[in-house]
Phi, psi and omega in degrees: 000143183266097198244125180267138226202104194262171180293338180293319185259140168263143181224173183207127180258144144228126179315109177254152172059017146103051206286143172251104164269092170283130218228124164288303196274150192267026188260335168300123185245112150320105183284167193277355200245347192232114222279011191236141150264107131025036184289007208287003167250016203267146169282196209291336172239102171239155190252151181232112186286157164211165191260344216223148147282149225212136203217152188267162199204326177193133173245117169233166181287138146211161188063190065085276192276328211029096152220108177348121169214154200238112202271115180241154197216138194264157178275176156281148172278358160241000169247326175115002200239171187282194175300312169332286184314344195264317196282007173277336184286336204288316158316290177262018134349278202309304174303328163297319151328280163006279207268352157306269224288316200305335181277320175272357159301298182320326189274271182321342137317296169287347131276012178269319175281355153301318173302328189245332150295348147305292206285356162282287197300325185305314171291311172229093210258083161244063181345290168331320173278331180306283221301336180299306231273307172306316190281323158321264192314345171290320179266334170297318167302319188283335181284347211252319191282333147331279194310335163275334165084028151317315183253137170285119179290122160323141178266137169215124259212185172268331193298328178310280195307327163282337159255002167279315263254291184302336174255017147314282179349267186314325172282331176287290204295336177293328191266293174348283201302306170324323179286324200271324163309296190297359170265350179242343181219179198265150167323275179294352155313308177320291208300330185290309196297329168288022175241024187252355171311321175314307162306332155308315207284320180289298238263315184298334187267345207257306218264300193312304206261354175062029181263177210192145178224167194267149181352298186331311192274330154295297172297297172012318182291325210300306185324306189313285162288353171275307167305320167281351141329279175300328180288327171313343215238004170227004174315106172290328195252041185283134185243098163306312181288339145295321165299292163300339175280278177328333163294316201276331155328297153333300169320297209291334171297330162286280217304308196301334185274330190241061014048265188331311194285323185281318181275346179264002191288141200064008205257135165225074156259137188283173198278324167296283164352269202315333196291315198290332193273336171286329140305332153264022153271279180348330198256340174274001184265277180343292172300356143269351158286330187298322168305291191303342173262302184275277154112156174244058177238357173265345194271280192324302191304294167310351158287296174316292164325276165357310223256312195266344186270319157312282194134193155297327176277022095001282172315283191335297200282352172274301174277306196284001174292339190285294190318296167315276188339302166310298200305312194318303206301340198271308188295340177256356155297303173320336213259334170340278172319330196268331183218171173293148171310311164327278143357292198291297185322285160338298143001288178292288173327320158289347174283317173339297202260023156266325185291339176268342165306290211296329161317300201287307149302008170277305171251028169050076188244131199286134191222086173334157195271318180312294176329293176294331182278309161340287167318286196300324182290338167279345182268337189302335190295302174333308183291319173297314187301303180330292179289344178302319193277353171305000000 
């Protein structure tokens, strides 16, 4: 390309990209010390070829006379843009990668401590005791990684700690009421009637909180709520008490979320931190209930037991359901920090339905064909809902 550049504009280029400037008069020189040339001898008209298109980015004084020179900066030639601008794209390339590797992490996390938490609860069916025994290791990790500075420790305050407090609550009863389903129904029943959450998430936000939403998001529910019907009302293995544990789950995962929102606004503790300081509250709530239900002369008999029936890898599926539960959930806060909620929403509806495939093939669990259309019309509503609140 051909850029003509008369003396009246004094001008100064920079070679970007190993960019080739080719010069008729042999009076244009590079200086040496300076990334700019020198025109201040050009005759009166000269043309400057570039491999770039070439766009002015500043006019500044230089030497002596401070006489105005016009600073060009090359574009990319196939897009048009500036350099910035190419290396902004690059940036966010790299974040979708990011946040790519955080989702299938996140997904995948989550079905292994689902897979193994089934296969604990079949065996040692203490719900209570599962749920002390994750959030204990989940805080045993974080504390061990504070101490060591793998991680940075939060700063925190007693006001943190007084708007985490409700939403401990709603997560301890939300993760407890989950546990105590997945010890009474198949893995994937649970995750289905708990992809019903939106709905909770509308009627709490409608009837409590006095927000209002556009058609959209109302119907939306219908796909939602209908799909989980049917599929509970075609469940060959239906448990009321697993069924109501996912319910009540579902409740306690709202209240925990618009909790988050309302005590964390302003807060810059990062999405692991907030996850880990929400696991040791949770486990100091938690664990004298856990006592008070079960108790551990019923945790010792059922440990024995486990134990002879199972083996040693009994211990195995114990700690890594625990050890898992903490990672899923700490990747998915991290994934959090990265994206919109919207994002997140999506996100969470595809992890659902890598956790009801792989479960039902994993542990063969029998599925009416009335079922599976039940499951997919709920999750397709969840994913409508998602996009109705953009």
């Amino acid at each position: 390309m051909s850029f003509t550049i008369k003396q009246s504009a004094l001008a100064t280029c920079i070679d970007v990209s190993n960019s080739l400037v080719y010069k008729r008069s042999p009076s244009i020189r590079r200086h040496p010390f300076s990334p700019v040339l020198n025109l201040q001898n050009i005759p009166k008209r000269t043309n400057v070829l570039v491999s770039k298109p070439l766009h002015i980015s500043s006019v500044e004084s230089i030497g002596n006379e401070k006489k105005p020179v016009i600073q060009c900066n090359a574009y990319e030639a196939d897009k048009s843009e500036p350099i910035e601008a190419a290396e902004q794209v690059k940036s966010e390339a790299a974040k979708r990668v990011k946040i790519g590797i955080y989702f299938a992490t996140w997904w995948g996390l989550n079905v292994v401590f689902n897979i193994y938490n089934k296969k604990v609860l079949n065996a040692y069916p203490y719900p209570w005791l599962t749920s002390t025994l994750s959030l204990a290791c989940g805080s045993l990790m974080m504390l061990i990684s504070w101490a060591t500075r793998i991680s940075e420790t939060p700063k925190t305050d007693f006001e943190f700690w007084k708007t985490l407090f409700p939403v401990a609550v709603a997560h301890t009863i939300g993760h407890v009421a989950a546990t105590v389903s997945m010890s009474k129904v198949a893995v994937s029943f649970t995750h289905i009637i708990k992809s019903g959450e939106p709905a909770f998430s509308v009627l709490v936000s409608r009837f409590l909180l006095g927000e209002s939403f556009p058609l959209s998001v109302y119907l939306s529910l219908i796909p939602i709520i209908g799909g989980c019907a049917l599929s509970a009302l075609t469940e060959l293995n239906f448990n009321m008490t697993g069924f109501m544990g996912a319910m009540i789950s579902n409740l306690a995962f709202v209240l925990r979320n618009i909790f988050s929102k309302k005590g964390m606004k302003g807060k810059s503790v990062s999405g692991m931190n907030y996850y880990a300081c929400l696991s040791l509250l949770s486990l100091v709530i938690l664990t004298p209930f856990a006592i008070a239900v079960e108790g551990p002369q019923m945790w010792a008999a059922g440990w024995e037991t486990a134990l002879s029936q199972i083996g040693p890898q009994f211990i195995w599926w114990v700690a890594a359901q625990s050890i898992f539960y903490h990672l899923y959930n700490q990747v998915s806060y991290m994934s959090l920090d990265e994206i919109s909620p919207l994002t997140f929403s999506v996100g969470n509806t595809m992890k659902r339905i890598s956790v009801i495939v792989s479960s039902i093939i994993i542990f063969h669990t029998p599925v009416q064909p009335i079922n599976a259309l039940g499951a997919a019309i709920a999750i397709l509503g969840t994913f409508l809902y998602s996009q109705a609140k953009a």
